[in-house]
Every structure is written in C-alpha cells, then in structure tokens.
N, C-alpha and C positions, 0 to 999 in steps of 0.2 A: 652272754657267757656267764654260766655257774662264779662266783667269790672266790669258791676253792680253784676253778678252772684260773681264774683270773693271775689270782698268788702266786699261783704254782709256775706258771707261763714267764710273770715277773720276775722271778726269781731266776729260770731258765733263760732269758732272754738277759738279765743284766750278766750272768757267765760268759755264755754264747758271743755279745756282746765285744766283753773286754778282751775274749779270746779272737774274735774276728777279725778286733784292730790288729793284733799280733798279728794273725795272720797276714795281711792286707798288708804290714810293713816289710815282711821277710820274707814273702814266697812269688807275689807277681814278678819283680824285676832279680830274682836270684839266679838263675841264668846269666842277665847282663852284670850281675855282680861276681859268678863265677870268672867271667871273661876279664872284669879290669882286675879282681881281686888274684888271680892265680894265672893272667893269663895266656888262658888254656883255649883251643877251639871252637868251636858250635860241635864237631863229630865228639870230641871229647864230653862236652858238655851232655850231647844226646846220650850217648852208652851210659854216661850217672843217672840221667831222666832216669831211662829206659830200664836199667837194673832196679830201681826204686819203684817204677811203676810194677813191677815183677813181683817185688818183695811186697807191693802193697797186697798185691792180689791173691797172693799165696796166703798172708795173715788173714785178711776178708773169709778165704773158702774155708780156713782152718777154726776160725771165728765162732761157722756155723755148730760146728762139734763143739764148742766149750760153752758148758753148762755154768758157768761163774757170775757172782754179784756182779751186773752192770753197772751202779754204780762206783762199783772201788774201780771196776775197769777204765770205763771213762773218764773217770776223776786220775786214775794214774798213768792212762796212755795223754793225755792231754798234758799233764804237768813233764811228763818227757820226752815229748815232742817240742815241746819248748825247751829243756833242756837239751836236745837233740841240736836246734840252731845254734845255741850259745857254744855249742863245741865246735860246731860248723866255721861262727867268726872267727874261733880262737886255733883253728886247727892249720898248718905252716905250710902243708902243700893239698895241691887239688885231690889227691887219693885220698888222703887222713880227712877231708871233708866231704867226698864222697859216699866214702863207706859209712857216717853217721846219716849222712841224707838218705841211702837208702834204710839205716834201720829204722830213721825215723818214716820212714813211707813203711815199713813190716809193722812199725808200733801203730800208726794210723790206721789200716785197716785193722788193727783189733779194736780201736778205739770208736771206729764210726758208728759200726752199728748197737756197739754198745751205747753211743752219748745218741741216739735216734732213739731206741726204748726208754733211756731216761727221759730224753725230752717230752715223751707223752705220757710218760708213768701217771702224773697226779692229777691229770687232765681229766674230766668226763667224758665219755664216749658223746657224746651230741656236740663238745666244744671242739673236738678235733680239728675241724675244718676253720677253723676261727683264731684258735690258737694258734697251730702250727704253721698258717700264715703270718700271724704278727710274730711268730720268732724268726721265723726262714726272712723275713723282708729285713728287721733290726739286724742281723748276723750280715745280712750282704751290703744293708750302710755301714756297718761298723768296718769291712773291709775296702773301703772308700781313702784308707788310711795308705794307700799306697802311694797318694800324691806326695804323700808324708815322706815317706821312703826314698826316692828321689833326693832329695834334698835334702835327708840325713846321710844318703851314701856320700855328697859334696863335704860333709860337716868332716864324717869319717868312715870312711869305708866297711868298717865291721858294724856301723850302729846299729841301720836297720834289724839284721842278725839278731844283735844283742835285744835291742827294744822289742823286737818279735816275740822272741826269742822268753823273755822277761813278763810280756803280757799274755 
C-alpha cells in the first residue's frame, strides 16, 4: 500500500474506530434497554425499530439527489447521531425516546453514504482492496465494546446511551 494510502486509512480507521466503540455500547442491547428503561413491549419496541428503519431509508434514497460536501456531511450526521442517544437516555417516556431514534435512523442514512466516499477519498485506486479491509475489520473490533455495555446498563441504566452516545 501507497504512504499516502497508508495515512489516509489511519487516520479513517482511528475515527471509524472511536465511533464504532460508541456504537457497540448503545445500539446492540437498546431494545433490551428500551424494555427495562420504559418498560415498554417487544410490539412497541418493533413499531420504533420499524418507523426508524423507514426513516433511515427515505434519508439513504434522498441522499442520492443531494449534491453536498461529504465531508461536513459525515462529519455532522455522525456528531448527531451521537447526540441523538444522549437525548434518547435523557428522554422520560418511550415516545419522547422514540421519535429521536427514529431521527437519528433519517440522520444515518444521510450520513453512510456520505462517511463510505470519505472513507476512500484519499486512498489510491490500486490500495482499495487493502485499505478498506483494514478499516471495515478495526470498525467491527471496536464494536466488541458491547460486552461493555451490559455492564454499564447494571452500573446505570442510561450510561451505555450516554457513553455511546459521547464516543
């Protein structure tokens, strides 16, 4: 791999990274955290999924039309997806925490495919295959952080959220 290819990868990969562990803390077991934190059904729980997953898909196809710096994109759908949990633990009933999980499923899909062309922006065409493996593998250790998670919902039930949320 190209020096530049190398940097550039580094650079994407320690983001990627810190974002992942967030990930990894706030979103595998949020379900089983809607259930003790509000709780609320598994049917309830799905119609949030299920509106969120809606909203993510409508953002992704509308994605396609908007001609805008990827960078500020992904750099500011990601910083409010994170803010987006932080409202989530702080919010007093399952609706008021709903309707942020679905925007943040509308703000994600504007956000993926924008932080996907960043991820290869500064890359050489010939490292493609090289790089975008060693970020895709670091992103999905760093979301290992779930075992974490667990054990911060025992400390206090909003932490995960928060520390997600935060990273």
């Amino acid at each position: 791999m190209k020096k530049s290819s190398l940097l550039y990868i580094l650079r994407v990969i320690t983001s990627n990274s810190i974002t992942g562990a967030g990930t990894g803390l706030a979103i595998p077991l949020l379900p089983l955290w809607f259930k003790l934190y509000y709780h609320v059904n598994e049917e309830e729980i799905g119609l949030a999924f299920s509106f969120s997953y809606i909203m993510t898909s409508l953002s992704s196809f509308l994605t396609g039309r908007n001609k805008g710096d990827a960078l500020f994109l992904a750099s500011f759908t990601r910083a409010f997806n994170g803010l987006f949990l932080i409202v989530i633990a702080f919010s007093p009933w399952f609706i008021l925490s709903a309707v942020p999980y679905a925007l943040r499923g509308f703000n994600a899909g504007i956000g993926a495919p924008n932080r996907t062309a960043v991820n290869v922006r500064g890359i050489s065409e010939e490292d493609y295959d090289a790089a975008t493996s060693l970020q895709g593998v670091s992103t999905r250790l760093s979301q290992l952080t779930i075992g974490a998670s667990g054990y911060f919902m025992d400390v206090w039930l909003p932490l995960p959220e928060i520390l997600g949320g935060g990273l």
